[in-house]
C-alpha positions as CSV (number, residue, x, y, z in Angstrom):
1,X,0.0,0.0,0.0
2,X,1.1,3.3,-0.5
3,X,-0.3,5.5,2.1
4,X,-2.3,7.7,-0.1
5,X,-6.3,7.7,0.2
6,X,-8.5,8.7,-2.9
7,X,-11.1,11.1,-0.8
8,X,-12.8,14.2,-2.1
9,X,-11.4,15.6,-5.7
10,X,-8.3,13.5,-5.2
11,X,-7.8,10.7,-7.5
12,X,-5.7,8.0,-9.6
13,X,-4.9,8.2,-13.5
14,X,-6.1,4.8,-14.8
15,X,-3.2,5.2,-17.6
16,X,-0.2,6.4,-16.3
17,X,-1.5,5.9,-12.3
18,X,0.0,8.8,-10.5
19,X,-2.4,10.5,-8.2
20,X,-3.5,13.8,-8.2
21,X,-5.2,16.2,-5.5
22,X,-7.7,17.4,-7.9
23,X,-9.6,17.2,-11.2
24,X,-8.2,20.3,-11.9
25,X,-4.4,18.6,-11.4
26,X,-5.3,16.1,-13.2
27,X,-6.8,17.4,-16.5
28,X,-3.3,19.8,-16.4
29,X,-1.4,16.3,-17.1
30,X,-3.3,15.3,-20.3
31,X,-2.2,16.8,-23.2
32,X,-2.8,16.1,-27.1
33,X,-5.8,16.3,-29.0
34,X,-9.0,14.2,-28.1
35,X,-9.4,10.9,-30.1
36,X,-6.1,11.7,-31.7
37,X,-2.8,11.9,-29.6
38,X,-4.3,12.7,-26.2
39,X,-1.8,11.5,-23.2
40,X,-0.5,11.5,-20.0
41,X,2.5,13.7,-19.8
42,X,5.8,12.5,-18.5
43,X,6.9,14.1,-14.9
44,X,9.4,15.8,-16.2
45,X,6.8,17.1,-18.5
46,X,4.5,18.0,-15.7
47,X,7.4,20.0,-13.5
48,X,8.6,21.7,-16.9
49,X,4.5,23.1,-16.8
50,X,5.3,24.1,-12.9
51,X,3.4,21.5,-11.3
52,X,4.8,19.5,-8.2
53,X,3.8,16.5,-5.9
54,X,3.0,17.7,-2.3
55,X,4.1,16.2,0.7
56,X,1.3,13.8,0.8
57,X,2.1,12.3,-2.7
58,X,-0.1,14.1,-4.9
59,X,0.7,15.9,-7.7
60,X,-0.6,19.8,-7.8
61,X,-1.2,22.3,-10.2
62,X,1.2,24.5,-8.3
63,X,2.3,24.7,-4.6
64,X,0.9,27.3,-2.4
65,X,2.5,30.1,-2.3
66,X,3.0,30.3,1.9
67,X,4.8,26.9,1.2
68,X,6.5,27.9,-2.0
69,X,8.3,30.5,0.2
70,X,9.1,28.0,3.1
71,X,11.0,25.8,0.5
């Protein structure tokens, strides 16, 4: 198990599985066109766009800026 629970907006890709915090998250790491190239994007792909994973293992669209300025 890995210590992360799906619970609100948070959830699971069923392609590439990483989780995500939010719909809104998760939608950020598709990219392409629908019924053409759509995909999930790489993490390096994701970080390059600014998103992160936050300390509970979910990745985020972008950190908070109070804990953005702690880091």
């Amino acid at each position: 198990m890995n210590g992360r629970t799906l619970s609100g907006d948070r959830n699971q890709c069923a392609g590439c599985r990483e989780y995500f915090n939010s719909s809104t998250a998760f939608d950020w790491h598709r990219t392409g066109e629908f019924s053409c190239d759509r995909r999930c994007m790489s993490d390096g792909e994701m970080r390059t766009r600014g998103m992160s994973i936050n300390s509970a293992g979910f990745w985020i669209t972008k950190p908070y800026a109070k804990y953005a300025e702690e880091a």
